[in-house]
C-alpha positions in Angstrom: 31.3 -27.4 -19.3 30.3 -28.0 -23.0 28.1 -25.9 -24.8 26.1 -26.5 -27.7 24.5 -24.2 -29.9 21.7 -25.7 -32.6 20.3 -23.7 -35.4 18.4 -24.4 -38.9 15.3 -25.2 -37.4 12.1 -23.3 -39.3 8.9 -24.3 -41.0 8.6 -26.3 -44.5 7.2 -27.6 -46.9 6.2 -31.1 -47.2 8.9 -32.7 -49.4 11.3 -29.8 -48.6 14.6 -30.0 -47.0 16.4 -28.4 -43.8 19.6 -28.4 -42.1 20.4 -28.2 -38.6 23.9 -26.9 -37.5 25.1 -27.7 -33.6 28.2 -25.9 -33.0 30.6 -27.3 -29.9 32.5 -25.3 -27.6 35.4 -28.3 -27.8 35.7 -31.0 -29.8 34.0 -34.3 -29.0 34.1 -37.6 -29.5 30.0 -38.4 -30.6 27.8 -36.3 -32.0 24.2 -36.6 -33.0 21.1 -35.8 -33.1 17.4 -37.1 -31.4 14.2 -35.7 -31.6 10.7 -36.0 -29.9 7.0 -35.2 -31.6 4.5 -34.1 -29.4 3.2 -37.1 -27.5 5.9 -39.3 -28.0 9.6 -40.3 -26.2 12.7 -39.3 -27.7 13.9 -40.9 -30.4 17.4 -41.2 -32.3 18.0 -40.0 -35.4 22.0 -40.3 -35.8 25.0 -39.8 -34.6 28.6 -39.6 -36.3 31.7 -40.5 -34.5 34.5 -38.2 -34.6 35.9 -40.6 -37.4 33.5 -40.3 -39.3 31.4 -43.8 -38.8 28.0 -42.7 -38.8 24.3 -44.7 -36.9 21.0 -43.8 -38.1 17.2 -44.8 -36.9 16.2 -47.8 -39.6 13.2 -45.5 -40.4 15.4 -42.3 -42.0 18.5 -44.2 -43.5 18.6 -42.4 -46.9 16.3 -39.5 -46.1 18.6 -37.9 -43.6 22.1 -37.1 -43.7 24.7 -36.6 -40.6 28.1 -35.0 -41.3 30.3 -33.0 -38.9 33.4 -30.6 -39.7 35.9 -31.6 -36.6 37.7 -28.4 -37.0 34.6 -26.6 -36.6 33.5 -28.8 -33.8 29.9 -28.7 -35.7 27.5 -31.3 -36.6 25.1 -31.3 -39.8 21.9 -32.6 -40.0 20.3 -32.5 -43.7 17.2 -33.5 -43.8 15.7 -34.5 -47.2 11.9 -35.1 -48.4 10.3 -34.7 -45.0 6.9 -35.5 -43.7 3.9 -34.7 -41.8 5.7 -37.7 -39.4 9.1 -35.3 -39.0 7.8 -32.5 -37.0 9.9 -32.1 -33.3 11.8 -30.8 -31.7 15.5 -31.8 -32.8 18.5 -31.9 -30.3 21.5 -32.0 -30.2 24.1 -33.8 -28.1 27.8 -34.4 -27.7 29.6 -37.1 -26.1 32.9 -37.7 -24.3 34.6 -40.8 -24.2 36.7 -41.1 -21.1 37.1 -44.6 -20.0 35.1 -46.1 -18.2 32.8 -43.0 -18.2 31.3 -40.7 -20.9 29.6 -37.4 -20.4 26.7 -36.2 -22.6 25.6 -32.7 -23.4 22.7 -31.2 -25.0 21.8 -28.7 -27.3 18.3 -26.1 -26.4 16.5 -27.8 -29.2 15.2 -26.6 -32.7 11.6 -26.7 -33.6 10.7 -28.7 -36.8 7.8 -27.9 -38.4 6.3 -29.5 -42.0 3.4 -27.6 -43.4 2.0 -26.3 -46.8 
């Protein structure tokens, strides 16, 4: 079993910056991050293979940036300018590539919150 531990989440400012840490118990193929607003579904935000290739939503390329430290099995999420439209709850989750079958794990979830 895989475990993931998220922090960073908090309160801030409108325009402020965050970054959310998810730590792995192994190392992992695909990490990344999604997160859901009240009242809406889930949505991506990135991922980042263990090579490094990285996948954002269209709507945060350049605002937020994914990175990952493979021999901390850690992934980054540093989150730049944000909105009244970021608030969620981010998770995390980890992937395993095993052909023909991959396992995904998730993080607990961090609470986003912009507000002056």
């Amino acid at each position: 079993q895989v475990q993931l531990v998220e922090s960073g989440g908090g309160l801030v400012q409108p325009g402020g910056s965050l970054r959310l840490s998810c730590a792995a118990s192994r190392n992992m193929d695909v990490m990344g991050w999604d997160r859901q607003a009240p009242g809406k579904q889930r949505e991506l935000v990135a991922t980042i293979t263990s090579g490094g290739s990285t996948n954002y939503a269209n709507s945060l390329k350049g605002q937020f940036t994914i990175s990952r430290d493979n021999a901390k099995n850690t992934v980054y999420l540093q989150m730049n300018s944000l909105k009244p439209a970021d608030p969620a709850v981010y998770y995390c989750y980890a992937r395993v590539l095993t052909f023909p079958r991959q396992y995904t794990y998730w993080g607990q979830g961090t609470q986003v919150t912009v507000s002056s």
